[in-house]
Legacy VTK file of the C-alpha trace (Angstrom):
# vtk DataFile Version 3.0
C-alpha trace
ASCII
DATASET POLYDATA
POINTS 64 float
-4.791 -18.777 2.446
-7.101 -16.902 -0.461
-6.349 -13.702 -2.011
-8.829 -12.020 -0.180
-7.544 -13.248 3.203
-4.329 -12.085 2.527
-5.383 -8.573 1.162
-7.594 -8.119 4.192
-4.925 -9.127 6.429
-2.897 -6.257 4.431
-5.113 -4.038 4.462
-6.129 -4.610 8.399
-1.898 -4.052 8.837
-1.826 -1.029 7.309
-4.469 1.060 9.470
-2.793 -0.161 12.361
0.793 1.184 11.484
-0.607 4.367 10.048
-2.109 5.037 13.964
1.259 5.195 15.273
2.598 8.229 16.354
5.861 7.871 14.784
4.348 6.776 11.415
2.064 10.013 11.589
4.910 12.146 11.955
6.965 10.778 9.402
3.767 11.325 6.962
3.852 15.089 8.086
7.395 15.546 7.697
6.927 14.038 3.827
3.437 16.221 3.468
5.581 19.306 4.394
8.732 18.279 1.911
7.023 18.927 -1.914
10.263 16.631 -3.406
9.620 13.719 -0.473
5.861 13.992 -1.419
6.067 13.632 -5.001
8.558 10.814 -4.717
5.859 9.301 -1.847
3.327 9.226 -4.362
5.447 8.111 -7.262
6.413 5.269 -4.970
3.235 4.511 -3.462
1.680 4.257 -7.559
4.186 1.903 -8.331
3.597 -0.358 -5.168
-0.081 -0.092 -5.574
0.673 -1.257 -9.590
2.754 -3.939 -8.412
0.171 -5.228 -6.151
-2.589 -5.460 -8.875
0.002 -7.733 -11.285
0.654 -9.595 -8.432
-3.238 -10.084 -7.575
-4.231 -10.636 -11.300
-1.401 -13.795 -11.273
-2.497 -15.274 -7.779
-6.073 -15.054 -9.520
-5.464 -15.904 -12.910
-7.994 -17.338 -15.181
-10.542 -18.232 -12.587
-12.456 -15.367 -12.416
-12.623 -14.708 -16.437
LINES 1 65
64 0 1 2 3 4 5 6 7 8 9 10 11 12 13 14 15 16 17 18 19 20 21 22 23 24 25 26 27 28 29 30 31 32 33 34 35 36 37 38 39 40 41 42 43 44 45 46 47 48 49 50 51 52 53 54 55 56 57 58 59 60 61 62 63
């Protein structure tokens, strides 16, 4: 499976959990916490940084 199969699949995952009524309240409970939504963010940076390493090693030298 490519790289960009998997990240669509991801991706395709993600809008369909974020639809759910549960998720959507948890999101407003953390929107409405300033401590819960800094630490959201702070974790959701590093996640999204951990992705990209990931990403660069799956793709490695072919695209340079």
């Amino acid at each position: 499976m490519s790289a960009i199969r998997i990240a669509v699949t991801v991706v395709g995952a993600a809008i369909s959990m974020s639809r759910h009524p549960v998720v959507r309240a948890g999101i407003t409970a953390v929107a409405a916490n300033p401590k819960a939504r800094e630490t959201a963010i702070n974790v959701t940076r590093s996640a999204a940084y951990g992705a990209g390493v990931v990403a660069r090693h799956l793709v490695g030298k072919r695209l340079r």
